[in-house]
Steps between C-alpha positions, in 0.01 A plus 500: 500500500343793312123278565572482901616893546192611336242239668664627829508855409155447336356358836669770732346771271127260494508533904608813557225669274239274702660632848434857339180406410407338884632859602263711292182281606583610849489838361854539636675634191326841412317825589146359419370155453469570087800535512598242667296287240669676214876470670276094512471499131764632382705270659301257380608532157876292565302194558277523191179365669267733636412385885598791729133681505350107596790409676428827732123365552553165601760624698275767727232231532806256639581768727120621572395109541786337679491212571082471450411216316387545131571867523871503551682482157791359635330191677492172289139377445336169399422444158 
């Protein structure tokens, strides 16, 4: 029981701070857009991987490129 409150708990926690994180790439979550990128990192930290700096740049180019082939991040490609 303990195993399947934390995994859930765990998860909710997981998504939430990558929700924050989507905000802050939009620049929607502070004054300036360093600190929007700090308020990025720092949140950062609960997951224990670093990703919200590269997350943020493949994330402008899928919004900058949408829907363009080979450009857009978010588009699968052929291998």
């Amino acid at each position: 029981m303990f195993l399947a409150v934390t995994y859930i708990f765990g998860g909710a926690i997981a998504h939430a701070s990558h929700i924050l994180i989507h905000d802050f790439t939009h620049f929607a979550g502070g004054q300036s857009p360093n600190m929007c990128q700090l308020f990025a990192i720092l949140n950062n930290l609960c997951t224990g991987i670093p990703s919200a700096i590269s997350y943020g740049n493949y994330h402008a180019d899928h919004h900058n490129f949408n829907g363009e082939y080979r450009k857009d991040s978010g588009l699968p490609t052929v291998t």
